[in-house]
Structure formats: C-alpha cells, structure tokens
OpenMM code with the backbone's topology and positions (N, CA, C; nanometers):
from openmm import Vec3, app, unit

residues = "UNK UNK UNK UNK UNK UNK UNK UNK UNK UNK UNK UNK UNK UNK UNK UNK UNK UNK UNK UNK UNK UNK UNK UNK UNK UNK UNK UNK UNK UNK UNK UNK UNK UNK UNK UNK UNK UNK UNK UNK UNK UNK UNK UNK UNK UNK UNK UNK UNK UNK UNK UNK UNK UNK UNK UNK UNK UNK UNK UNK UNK UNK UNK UNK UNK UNK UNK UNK UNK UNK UNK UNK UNK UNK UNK UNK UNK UNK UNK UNK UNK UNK UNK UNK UNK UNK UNK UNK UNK UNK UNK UNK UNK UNK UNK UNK UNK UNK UNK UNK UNK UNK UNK UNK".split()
positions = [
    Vec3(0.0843, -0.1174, 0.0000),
    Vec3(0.0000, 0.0000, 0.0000),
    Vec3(0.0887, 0.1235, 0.0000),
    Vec3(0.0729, 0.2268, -0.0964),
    Vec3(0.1556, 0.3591, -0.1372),
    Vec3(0.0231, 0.5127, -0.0626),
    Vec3(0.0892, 0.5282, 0.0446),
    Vec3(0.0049, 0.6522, 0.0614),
    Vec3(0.0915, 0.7700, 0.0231),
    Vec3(0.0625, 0.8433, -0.0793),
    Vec3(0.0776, 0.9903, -0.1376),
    Vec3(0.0822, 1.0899, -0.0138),
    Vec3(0.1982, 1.1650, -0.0067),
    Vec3(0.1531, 1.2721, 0.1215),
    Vec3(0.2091, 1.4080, 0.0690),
    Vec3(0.1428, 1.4802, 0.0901),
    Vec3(0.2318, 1.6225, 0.0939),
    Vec3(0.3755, 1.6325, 0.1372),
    Vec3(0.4742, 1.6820, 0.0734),
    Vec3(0.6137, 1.6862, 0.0870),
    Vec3(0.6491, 1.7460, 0.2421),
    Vec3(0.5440, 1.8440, 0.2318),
    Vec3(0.5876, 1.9288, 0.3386),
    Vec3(0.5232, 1.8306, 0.5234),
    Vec3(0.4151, 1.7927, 0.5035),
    Vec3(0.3498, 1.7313, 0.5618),
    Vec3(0.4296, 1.6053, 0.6153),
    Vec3(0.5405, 1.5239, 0.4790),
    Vec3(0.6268, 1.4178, 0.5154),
    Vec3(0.7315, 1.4899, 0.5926),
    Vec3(0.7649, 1.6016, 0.5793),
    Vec3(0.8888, 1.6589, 0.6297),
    Vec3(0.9175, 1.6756, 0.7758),
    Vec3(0.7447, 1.7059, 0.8131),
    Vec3(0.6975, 1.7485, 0.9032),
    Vec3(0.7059, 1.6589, 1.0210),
    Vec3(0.6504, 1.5287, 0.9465),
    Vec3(0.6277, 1.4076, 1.0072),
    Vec3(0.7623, 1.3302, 1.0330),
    Vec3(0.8837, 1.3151, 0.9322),
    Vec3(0.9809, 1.2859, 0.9759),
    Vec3(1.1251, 1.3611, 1.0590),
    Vec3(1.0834, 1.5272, 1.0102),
    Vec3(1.1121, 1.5730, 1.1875),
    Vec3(1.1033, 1.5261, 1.2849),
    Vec3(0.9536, 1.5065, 1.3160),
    Vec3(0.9473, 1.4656, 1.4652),
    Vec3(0.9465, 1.3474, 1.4895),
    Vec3(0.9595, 1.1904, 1.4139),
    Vec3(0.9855, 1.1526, 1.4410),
    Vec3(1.1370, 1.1437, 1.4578),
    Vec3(1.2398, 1.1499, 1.4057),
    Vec3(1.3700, 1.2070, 1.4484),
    Vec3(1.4197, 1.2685, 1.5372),
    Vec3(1.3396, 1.3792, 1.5525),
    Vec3(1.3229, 1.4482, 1.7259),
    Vec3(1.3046, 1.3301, 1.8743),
    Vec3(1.1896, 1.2769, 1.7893),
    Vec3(1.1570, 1.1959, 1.8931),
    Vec3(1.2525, 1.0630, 1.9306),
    Vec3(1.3643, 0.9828, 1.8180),
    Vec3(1.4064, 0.9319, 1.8420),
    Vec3(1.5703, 0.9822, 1.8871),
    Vec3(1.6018, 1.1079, 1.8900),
    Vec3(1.7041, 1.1700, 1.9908),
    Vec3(1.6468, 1.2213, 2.0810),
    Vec3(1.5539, 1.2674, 2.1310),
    Vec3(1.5432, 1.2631, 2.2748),
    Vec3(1.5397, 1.1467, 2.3456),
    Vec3(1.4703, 1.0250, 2.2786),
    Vec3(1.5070, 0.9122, 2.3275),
    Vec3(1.6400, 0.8221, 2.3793),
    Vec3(1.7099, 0.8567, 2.2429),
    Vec3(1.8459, 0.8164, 2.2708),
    Vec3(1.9586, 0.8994, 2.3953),
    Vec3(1.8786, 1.0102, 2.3991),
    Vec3(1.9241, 1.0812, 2.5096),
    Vec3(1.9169, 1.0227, 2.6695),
    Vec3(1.8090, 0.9630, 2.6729),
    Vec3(1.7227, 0.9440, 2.7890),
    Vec3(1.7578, 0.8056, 2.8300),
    Vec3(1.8447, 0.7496, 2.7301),
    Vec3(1.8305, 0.6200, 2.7478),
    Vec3(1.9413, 0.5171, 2.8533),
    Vec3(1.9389, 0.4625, 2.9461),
    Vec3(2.0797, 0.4251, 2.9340),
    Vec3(2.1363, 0.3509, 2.9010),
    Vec3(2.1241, 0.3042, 2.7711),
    Vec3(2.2229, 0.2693, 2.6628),
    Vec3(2.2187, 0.3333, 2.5283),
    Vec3(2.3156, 0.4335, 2.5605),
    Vec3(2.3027, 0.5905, 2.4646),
    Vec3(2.3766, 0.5219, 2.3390),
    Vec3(2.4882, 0.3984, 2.3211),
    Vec3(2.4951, 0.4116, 2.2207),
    Vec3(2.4177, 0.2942, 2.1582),
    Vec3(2.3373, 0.2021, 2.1727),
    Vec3(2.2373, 0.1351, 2.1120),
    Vec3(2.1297, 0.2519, 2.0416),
    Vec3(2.0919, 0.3485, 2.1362),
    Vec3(1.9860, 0.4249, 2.0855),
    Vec3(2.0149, 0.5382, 2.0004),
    Vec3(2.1975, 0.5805, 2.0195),
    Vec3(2.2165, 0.6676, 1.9168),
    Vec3(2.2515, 0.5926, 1.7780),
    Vec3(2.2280, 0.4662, 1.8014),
    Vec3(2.2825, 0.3967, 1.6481),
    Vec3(2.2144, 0.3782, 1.5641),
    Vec3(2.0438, 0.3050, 1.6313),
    Vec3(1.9274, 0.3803, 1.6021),
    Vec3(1.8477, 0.4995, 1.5361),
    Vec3(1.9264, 0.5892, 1.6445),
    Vec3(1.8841, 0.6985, 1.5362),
    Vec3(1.9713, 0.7579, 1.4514),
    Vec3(2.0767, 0.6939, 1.4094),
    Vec3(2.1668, 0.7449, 1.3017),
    Vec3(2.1169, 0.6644, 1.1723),
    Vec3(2.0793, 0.5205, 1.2202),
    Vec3(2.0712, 0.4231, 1.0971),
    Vec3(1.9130, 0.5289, 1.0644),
    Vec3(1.7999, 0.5345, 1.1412),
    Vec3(1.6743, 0.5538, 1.1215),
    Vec3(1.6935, 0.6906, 1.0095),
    Vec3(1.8101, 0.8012, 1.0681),
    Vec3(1.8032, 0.9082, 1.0319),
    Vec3(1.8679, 0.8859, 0.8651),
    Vec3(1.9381, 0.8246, 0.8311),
    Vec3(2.0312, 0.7727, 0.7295),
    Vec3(1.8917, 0.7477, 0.6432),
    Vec3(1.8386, 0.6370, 0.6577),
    Vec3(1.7344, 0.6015, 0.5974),
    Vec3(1.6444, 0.6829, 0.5326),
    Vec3(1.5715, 0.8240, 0.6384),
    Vec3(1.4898, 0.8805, 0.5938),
    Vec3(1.5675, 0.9964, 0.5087),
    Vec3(1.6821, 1.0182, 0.5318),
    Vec3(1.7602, 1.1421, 0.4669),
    Vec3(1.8001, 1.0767, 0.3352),
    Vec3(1.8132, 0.9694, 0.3125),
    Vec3(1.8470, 0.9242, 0.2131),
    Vec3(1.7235, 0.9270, 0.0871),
    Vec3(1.6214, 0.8650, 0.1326),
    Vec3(1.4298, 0.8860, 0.1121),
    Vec3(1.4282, 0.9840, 0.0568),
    Vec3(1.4772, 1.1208, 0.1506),
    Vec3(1.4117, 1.2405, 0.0951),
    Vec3(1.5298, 1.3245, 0.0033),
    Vec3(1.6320, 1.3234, 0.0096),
    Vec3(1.6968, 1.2972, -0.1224),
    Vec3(1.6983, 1.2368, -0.2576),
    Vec3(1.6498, 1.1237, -0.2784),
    Vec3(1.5912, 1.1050, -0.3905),
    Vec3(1.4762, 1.1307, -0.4124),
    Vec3(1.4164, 1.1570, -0.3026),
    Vec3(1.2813, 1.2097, -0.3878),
    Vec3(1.2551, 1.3747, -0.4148),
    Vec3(1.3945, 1.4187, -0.3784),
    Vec3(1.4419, 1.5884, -0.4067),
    Vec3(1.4819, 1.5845, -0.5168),
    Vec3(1.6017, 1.4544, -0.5663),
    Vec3(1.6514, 1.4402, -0.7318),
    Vec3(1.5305, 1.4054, -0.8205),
    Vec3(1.4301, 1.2458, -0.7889),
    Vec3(1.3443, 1.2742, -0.8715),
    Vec3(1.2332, 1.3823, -0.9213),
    Vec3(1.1998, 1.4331, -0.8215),
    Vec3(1.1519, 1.5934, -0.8352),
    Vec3(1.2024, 1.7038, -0.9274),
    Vec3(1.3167, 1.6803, -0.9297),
    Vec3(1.4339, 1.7922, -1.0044),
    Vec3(1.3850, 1.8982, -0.9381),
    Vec3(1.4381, 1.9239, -0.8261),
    Vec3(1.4663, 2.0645, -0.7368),
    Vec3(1.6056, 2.1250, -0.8150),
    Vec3(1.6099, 2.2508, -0.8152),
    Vec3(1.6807, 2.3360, -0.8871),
    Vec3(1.8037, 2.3557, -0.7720),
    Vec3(1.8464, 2.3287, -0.6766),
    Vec3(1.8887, 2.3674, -0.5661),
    Vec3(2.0318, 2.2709, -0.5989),
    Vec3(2.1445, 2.3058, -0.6846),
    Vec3(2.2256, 2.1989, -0.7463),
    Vec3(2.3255, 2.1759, -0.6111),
    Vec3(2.3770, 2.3107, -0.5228),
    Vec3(2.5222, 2.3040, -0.4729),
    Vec3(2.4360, 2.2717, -0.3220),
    Vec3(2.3236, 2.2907, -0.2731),
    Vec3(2.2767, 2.2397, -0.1694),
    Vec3(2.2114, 2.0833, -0.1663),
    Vec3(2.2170, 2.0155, -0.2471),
    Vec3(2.1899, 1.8896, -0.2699),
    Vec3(2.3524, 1.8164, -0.3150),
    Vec3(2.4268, 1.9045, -0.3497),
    Vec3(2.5717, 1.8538, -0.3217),
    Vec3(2.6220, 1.8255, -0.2049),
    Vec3(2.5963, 1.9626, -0.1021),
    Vec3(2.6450, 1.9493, -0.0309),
    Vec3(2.5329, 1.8448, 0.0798),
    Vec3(2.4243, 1.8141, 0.0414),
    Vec3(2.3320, 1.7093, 0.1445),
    Vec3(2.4129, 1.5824, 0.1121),
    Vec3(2.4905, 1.5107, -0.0587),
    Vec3(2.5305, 1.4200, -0.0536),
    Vec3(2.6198, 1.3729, -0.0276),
    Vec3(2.7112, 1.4714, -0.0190),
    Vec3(2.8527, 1.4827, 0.0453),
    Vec3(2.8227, 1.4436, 0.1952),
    Vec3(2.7432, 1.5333, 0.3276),
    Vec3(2.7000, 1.4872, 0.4178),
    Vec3(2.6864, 1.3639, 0.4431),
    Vec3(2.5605, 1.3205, 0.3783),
    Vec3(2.4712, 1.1719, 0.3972),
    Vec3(2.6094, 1.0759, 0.3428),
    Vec3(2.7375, 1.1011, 0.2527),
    Vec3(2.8126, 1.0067, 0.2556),
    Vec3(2.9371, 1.0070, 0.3963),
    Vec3(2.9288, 1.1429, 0.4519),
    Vec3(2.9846, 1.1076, 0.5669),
    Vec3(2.9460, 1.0798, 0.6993),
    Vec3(2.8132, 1.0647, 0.6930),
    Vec3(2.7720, 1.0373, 0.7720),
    Vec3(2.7287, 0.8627, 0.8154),
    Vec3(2.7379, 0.8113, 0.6741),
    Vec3(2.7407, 0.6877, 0.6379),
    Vec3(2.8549, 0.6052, 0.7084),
    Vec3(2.9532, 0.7030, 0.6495),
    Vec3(3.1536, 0.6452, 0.7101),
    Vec3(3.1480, 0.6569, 0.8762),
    Vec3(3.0907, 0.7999, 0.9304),
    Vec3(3.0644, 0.7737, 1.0588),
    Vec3(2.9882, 0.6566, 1.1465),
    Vec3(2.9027, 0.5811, 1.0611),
    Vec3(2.8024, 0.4760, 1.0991),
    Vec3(2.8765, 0.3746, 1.1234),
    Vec3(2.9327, 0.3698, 0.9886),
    Vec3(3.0485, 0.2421, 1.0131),
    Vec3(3.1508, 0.2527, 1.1397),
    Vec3(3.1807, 0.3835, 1.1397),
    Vec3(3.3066, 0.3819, 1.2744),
    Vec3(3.2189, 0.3909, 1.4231),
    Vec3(3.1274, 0.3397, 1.3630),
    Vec3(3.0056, 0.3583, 1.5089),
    Vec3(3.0481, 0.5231, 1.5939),
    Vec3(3.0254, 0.6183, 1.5163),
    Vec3(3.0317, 0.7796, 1.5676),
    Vec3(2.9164, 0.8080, 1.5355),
    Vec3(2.8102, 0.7579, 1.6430),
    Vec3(2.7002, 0.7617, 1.6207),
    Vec3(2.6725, 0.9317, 1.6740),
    Vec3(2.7188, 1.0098, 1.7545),
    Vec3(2.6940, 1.1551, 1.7798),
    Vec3(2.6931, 1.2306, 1.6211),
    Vec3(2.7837, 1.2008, 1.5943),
    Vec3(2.8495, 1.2527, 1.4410),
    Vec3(2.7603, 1.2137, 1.3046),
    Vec3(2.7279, 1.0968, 1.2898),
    Vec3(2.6195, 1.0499, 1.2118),
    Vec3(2.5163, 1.1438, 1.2089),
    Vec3(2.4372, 1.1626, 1.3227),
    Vec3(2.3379, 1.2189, 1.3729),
    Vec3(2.3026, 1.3527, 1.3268),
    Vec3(2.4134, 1.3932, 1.3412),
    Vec3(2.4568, 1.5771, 1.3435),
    Vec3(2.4439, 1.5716, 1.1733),
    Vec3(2.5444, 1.4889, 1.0885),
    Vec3(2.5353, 1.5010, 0.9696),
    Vec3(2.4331, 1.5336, 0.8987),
    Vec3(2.3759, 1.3738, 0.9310),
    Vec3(2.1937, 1.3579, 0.8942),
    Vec3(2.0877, 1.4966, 0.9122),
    Vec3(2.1112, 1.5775, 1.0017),
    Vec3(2.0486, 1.7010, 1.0163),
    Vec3(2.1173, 1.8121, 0.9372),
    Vec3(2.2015, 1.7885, 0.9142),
    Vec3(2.2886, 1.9250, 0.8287),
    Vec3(2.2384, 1.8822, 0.6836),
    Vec3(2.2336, 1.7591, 0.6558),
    Vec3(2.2263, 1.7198, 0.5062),
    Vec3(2.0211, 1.7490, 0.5339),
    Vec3(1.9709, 1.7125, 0.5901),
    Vec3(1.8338, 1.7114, 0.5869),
    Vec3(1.7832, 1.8824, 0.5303),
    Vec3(1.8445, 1.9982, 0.6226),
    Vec3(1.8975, 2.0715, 0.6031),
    Vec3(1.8975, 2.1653, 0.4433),
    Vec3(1.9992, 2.1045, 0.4279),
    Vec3(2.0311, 2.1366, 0.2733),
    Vec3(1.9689, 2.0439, 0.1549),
    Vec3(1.8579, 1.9595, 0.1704),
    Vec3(1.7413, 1.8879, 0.1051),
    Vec3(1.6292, 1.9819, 0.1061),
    Vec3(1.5909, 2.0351, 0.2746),
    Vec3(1.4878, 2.1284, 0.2364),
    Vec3(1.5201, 2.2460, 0.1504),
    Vec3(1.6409, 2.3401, 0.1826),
    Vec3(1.7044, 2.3921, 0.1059),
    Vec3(1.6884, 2.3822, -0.0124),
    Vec3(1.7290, 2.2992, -0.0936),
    Vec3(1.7335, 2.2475, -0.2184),
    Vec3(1.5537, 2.2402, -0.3018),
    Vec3(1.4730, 2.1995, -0.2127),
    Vec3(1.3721, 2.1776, -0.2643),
    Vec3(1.3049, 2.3322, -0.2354),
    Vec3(1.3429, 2.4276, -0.1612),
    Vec3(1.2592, 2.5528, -0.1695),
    Vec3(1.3289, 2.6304, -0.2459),
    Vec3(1.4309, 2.5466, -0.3802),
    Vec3(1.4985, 2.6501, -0.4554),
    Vec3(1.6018, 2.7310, -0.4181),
    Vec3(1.6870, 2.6748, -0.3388),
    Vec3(1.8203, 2.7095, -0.2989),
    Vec3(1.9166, 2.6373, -0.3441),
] * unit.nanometer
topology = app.Topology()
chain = topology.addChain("A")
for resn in residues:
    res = topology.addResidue(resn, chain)
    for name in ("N", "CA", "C"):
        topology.addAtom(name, app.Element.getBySymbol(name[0]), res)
C-alpha cells in the first residue's frame, strides 16, 4: 500500500519523528544502542528524501551537493560507530534537502 503525502506534511512528520528518536536516545541508558538507532533511522529517511528531491528535479544543485557529500559522511561515521556525528550530519544534510527543494 503507497500513501501519497504532501512533501511538506512528510517533512513534518519525519522531523518529529527524528526528534523523537534523539530525545530518546538521550534518555536512554544505553546511549549508544539508541544513538545507532537513530543514526541508521536518520540515514534512511535522509536518504528517502533525497531522492525524492533528485526525482523531483529541485533546482537547488550546490545544496543537494552538499546534502550528498554529508549523507556520505555520515554513512563512514556509521560504520566507525560515531554515532553523535552520524546524527549531526543527517540534520545538516536534511537541512540542505529542504534547502534544495525551496529553490536554494
């Protein structure tokens, strides 16, 4: 089943869930199970909304550079389990996706 959503509405929605899974990982005490969590979770959806910024053709060329440049180091951080660092990426690149798609 494919539910269609408003871009902005998905954006909206995977904010907070992201929000919600670093405050969690905050809270937790086993910070790095839950920050790995939300690096892989965040990876996932930043990755999502990147291609669906390229298939779109957003005009936004050097801020969707710089989201893939991010999302690939944030990837290398995953692997070195720098799950703080992952995290941070994933929001800088998320970042420069919205960017990109409001024509930046």
């Amino acid at each position: 089943m494919n539910i269609e959503m408003n871009p902005r509405i998905r954006a909206v929605a995977t904010t907070s869930v992201i929000s919600m899974a670093l405050f969690l990982a905050a809270c937790s005490g086993n910070a790095s199970a839950s920050q790995a969590a939300a690096c892989k979770s965040g990876l996932s959806q930043a990755y999502a909304e990147f291609e669906q910024a390229k298939a779109e053709g957003f005009d936004g060329a050097v801020a969707m550079t710089k989201a893939g440049s991010l999302l690939s180091a944030a990837k290398i951080q995953q692997q070195f389990e720098k799950y703080p660092n992952c995290i941070d990426k994933v929001k800088r690149a998320r970042k420069y996706i919205r960017q990109a798609r409001n024509g930046g």
